[in-house]
KOLGU-962632 format. One record per residue (C-alpha): x, y, z; residue number from 1; residue in one letter. Coordinates in steps of 0.1 Angstrom, whole numbers, plus 5000, padded with zeros to 4 digits. Layout:
[[X,Y,Z],NUM,A],
...
END
This chain:
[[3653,1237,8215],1,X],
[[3671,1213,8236],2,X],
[[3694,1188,8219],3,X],
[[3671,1160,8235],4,X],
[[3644,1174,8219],5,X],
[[3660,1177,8187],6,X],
[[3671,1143,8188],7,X],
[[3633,1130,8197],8,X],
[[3622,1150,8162],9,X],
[[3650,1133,8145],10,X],
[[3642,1097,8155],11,X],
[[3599,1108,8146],12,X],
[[3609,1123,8119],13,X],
[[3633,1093,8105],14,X],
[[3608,1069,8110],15,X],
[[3583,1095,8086],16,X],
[[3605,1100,8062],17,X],
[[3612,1064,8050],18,X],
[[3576,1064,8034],19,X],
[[3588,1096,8017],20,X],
[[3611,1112,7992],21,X],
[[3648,1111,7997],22,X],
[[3666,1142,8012],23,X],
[[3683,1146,7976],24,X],
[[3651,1155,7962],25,X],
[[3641,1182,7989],26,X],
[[3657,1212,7989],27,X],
[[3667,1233,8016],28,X],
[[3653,1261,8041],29,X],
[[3676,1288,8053],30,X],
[[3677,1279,8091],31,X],
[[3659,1302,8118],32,X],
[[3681,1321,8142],33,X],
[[3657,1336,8167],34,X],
[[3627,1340,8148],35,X],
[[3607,1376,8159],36,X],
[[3572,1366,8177],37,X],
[[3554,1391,8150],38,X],
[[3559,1393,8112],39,X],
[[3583,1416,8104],40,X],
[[3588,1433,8066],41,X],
[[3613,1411,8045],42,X],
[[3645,1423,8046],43,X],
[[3658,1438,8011],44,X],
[[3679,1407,7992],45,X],
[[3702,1409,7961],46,X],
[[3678,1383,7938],47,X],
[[3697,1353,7924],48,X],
[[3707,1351,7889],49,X],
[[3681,1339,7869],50,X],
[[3687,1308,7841],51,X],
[[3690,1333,7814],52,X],
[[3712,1354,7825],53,X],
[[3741,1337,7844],54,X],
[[3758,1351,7870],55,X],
[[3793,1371,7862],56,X],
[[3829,1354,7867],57,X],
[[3835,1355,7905],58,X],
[[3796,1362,7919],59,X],
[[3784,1334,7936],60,X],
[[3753,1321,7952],61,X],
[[3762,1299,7978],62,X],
[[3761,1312,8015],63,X],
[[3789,1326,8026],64,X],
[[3771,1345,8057],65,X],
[[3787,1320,8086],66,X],
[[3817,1326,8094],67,X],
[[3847,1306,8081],68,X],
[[3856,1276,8107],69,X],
[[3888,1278,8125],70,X],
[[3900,1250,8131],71,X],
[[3929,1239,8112],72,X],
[[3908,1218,8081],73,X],
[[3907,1210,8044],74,X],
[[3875,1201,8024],75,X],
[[3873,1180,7991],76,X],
[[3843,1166,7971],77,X],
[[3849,1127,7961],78,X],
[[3832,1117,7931],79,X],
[[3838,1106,7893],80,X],
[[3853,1131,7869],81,X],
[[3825,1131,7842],82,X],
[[3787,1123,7838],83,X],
[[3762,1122,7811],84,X],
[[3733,1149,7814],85,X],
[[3703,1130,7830],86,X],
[[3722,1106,7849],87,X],
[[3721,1122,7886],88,X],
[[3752,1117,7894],89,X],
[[3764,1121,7935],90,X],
[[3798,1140,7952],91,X],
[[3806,1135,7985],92,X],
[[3816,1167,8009],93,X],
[[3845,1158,8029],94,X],
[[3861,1174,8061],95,X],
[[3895,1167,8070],96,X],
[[3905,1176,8104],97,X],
[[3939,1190,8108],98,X],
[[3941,1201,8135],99,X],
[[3945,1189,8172],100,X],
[[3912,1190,8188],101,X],
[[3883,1175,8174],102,X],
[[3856,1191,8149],103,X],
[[3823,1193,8163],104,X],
[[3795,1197,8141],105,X],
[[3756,1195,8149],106,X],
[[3741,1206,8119],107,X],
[[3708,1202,8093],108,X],
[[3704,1174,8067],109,X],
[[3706,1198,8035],110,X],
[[3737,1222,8049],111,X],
[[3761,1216,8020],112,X],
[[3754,1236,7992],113,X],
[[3765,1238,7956],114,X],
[[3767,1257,7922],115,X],
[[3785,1247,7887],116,X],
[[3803,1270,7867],117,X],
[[3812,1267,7828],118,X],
[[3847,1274,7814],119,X],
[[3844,1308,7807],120,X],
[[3834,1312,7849],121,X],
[[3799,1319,7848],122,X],
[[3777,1299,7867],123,X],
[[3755,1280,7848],124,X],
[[3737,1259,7877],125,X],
[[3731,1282,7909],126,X],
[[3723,1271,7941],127,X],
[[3686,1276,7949],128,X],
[[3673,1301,7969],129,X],
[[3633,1290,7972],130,X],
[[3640,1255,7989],131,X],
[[3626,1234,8016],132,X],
[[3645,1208,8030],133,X],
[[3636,1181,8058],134,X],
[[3641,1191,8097],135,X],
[[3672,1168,8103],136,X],
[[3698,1171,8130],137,X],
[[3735,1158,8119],138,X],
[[3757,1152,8139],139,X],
[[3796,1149,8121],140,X],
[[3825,1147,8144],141,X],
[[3859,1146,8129],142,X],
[[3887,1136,8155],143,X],
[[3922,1151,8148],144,X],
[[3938,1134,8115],145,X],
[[3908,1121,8104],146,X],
[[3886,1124,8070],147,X],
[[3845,1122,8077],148,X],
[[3821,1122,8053],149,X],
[[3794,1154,8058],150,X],
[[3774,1156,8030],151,X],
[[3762,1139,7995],152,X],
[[3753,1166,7967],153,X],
[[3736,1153,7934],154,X],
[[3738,1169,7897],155,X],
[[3725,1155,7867],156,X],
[[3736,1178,7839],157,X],
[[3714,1201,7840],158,X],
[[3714,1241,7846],159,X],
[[3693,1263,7864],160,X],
[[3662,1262,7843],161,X],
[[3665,1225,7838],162,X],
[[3680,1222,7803],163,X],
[[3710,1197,7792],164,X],
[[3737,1210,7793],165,X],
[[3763,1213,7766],166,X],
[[3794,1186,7767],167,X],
[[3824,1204,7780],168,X],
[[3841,1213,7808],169,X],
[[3824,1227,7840],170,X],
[[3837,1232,7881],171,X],
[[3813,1221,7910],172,X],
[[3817,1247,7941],173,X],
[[3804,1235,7968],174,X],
[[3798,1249,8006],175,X],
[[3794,1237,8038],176,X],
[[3771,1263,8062],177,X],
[[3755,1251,8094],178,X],
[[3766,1248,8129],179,X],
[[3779,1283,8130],180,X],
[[3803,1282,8104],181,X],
[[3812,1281,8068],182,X],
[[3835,1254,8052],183,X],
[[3845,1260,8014],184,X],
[[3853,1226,7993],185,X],
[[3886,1226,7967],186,X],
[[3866,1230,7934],187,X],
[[3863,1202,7917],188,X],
[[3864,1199,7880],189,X],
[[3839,1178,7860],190,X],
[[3832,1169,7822],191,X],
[[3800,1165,7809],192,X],
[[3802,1142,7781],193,X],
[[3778,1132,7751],194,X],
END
């Protein structure tokens, strides 16, 4: 697809989706790399780890498949500290260039991704696997020296299965993986409070 054409289904698609939801409430597709002209069997996947049964200290289940960007970088979420389950609350994903060329990226509306671990490491909220997200083209360019926004992610609390969560203290992970490559944010510490 040519990036005019992409463009064209971005503007169409813009203009659709102010009648609908907001991109926070759709979830995300994996993107299609070359999609084979006949169905071909499912290649065998590790499945994600289900509400009950959390995943161990130091498994995640963000994509980590693209490889990590080279350009010289550093990525932060911006957000408050603590929220009260129910209240979505939103992070920003940020992308510091720091480096001397610019940062590129043409990428899809939903590419940041996130999971929330408890204190004792296990991840209590993972990223979802069986999502559908809208067909948006970003487009973030980060000169040298400069900070860009890329991303919002929400969270309301909640875990995997939906259920409050217990006040305490928790860490957001969150990933960037689009264009080609994968950008890993510092880990940000939040408080869930009563």
């Amino acid at each position: 697809m040519t990036l005019r054409t992409l463009l064209t289904a971005a503007v169409l698609t813009s203009s659709l989706a102010q009648a609908q939801t907001t991109i926070f409430n759709i979830p995300a597709l994996p993107p299609r790399s070359g999609a084979p002209a006949t169905p071909t069997a499912p290649a065998p996947t590790t499945p994600a780890p289900t509400p009950t049964t959390p995943a161990a200290p130091g498994i995640s289940t963000l994509p980590m498949r693209n490889p990590v960007l080279s350009a010289a970088h550093s990525a932060n979420l911006n957000g408050p500290g603590s929220l009260r389950v129910g209240q979505a609350t939103t992070w920003t994903f940020t992308l510091t260039n720091q480096g001397e060329q610019p940062i590129n990226l043409q990428h899809g509306a939903c590419d940041v991704r996130f999971e929330v671990l408890d204190a004792a490491g296990k991840i209590v909220r993972a990223n979802p696997t069986d999502t559908v997200c809208t067909m948006q083209l970003v487009i973030t360019d980060v000169a040298p020296g400069e900070t860009m926004d890329v991303q919002a992610i929400r969270w309301d609390g909640r875990d995997s299965a939906g259920k409050a969560l217990p006040a305490g203290e928790y860490t957001i992970r969150a990933v960037f993986s689009g264009a080609g490559v994968r950008i890993m944010a510092e880990e940000f510490p939040v408080t869930i409070e009563n």
